[in-house]
N, C-alpha and C positions, 0 to 999 in steps of 0.2 A: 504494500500500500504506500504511495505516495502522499508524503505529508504538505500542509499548506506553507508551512514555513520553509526560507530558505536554507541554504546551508552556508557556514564560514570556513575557509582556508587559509591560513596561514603561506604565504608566497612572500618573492624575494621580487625584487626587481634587478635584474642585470646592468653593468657597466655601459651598457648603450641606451637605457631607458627602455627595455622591453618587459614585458608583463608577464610571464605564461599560467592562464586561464590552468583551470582544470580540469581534468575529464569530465568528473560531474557536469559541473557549469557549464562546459561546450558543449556536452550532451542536451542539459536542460535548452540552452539557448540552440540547439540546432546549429554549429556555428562550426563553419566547415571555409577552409584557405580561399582568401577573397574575398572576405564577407565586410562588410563595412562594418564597423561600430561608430555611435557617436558618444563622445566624452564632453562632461561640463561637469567643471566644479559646482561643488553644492557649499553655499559662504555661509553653512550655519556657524556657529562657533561649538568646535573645532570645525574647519573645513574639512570634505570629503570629496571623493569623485564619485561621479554616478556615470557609469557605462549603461546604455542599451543599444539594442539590436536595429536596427531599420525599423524591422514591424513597432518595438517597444517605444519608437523616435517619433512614429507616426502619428500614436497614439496618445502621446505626450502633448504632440502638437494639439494633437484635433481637442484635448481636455483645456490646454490653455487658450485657443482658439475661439472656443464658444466662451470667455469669461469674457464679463463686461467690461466697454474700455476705461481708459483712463490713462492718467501719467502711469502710475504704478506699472502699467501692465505697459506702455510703452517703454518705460526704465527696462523693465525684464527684457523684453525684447533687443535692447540693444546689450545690454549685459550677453545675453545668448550669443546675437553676432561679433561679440568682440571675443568673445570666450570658446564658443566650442568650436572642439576640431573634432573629427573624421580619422578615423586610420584602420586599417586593413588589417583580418587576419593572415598568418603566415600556415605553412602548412602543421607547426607544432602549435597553435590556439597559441602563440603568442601577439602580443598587440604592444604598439609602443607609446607612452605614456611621454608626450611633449613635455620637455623642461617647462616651462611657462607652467601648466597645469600641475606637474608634480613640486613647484615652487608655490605655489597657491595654495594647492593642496598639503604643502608642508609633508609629502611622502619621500620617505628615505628608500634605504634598502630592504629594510622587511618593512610589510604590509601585512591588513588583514583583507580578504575578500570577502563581503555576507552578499549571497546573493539574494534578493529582496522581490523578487517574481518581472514587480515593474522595471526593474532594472539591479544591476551589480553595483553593489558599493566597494569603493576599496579607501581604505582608511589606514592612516599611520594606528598603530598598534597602539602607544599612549593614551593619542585622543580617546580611541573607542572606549578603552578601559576607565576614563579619569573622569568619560561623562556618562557611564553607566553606573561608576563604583557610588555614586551617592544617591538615587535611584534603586537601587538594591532591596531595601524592605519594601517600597510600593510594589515590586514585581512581586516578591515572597506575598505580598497579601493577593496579588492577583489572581498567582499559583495556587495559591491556597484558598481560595474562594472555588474555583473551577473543577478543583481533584480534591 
């Protein structure tokens, strides 16, 4: 049985800024040499990147698309064109992760991956850990309300 939640890996990033995906995750995402992805940092504090698929880009779109305008949603919009890149898988589910982004995104040489359905997160290790570690007993009550 496949669960609704994703999953997280533990990955490196190489001396060239390449990423390599994991079987899981290139499985899940169907994600086969030549496949576009699109990458945009996400500026919550801590910063993250968020990877998705073409289909997952599209869909993205079409959700921010129908929201009503405004400055806001014209800021985002250019935030987007100044921000996100495009890069191709290779034949080993590696993808390469633009300086500019992994300066944003504050990602060193380890990472973690959660993949999250709408899209792939990948997060320096610290962050994810220093903004869930206080957070910790809401989840145990959630847990524990559920089971």
């Amino acid at each position: 049985m496949q669960g609704t939640f994703g999953e997280k890996h533990l990955h490196g990033i190489d001396p060239k800024g390449r990423l390599q995906l994991s079987r899981q995750i290139r499985d899940q995402l169907k994600l086969k040499k030549g496949d576009r992805l699109h990458l945009l940092p996400n500026i919550e504090e801590p910063p993250y990147l968020e990877v998705r698929t073409g289909a997952q880009w599209e869909e993205y779109e079409h959700r921010f698309l129908n929201q009503a305008p405004g400055d806001l949603k014209r800021d985002f919009v250019r935030f987007v064109q100044l921000h996100l890149e495009t890069v191709v898988a290779d034949s080993q589910g590696r993808i390469i992760l633009p300086k500019s982004l992994r300066d944003r995104c504050q990602l060193d040489a380890s990472v973690v991956v959660i993949n999250m359905k709408a899209c792939v997160e990948v997060w320096n290790p610290k962050h994810i850990e220093r903004r869930y570690a206080e957070m910790a007993n809401a989840f145990k009550h959630v847990n524990n309300s559920f089971f």
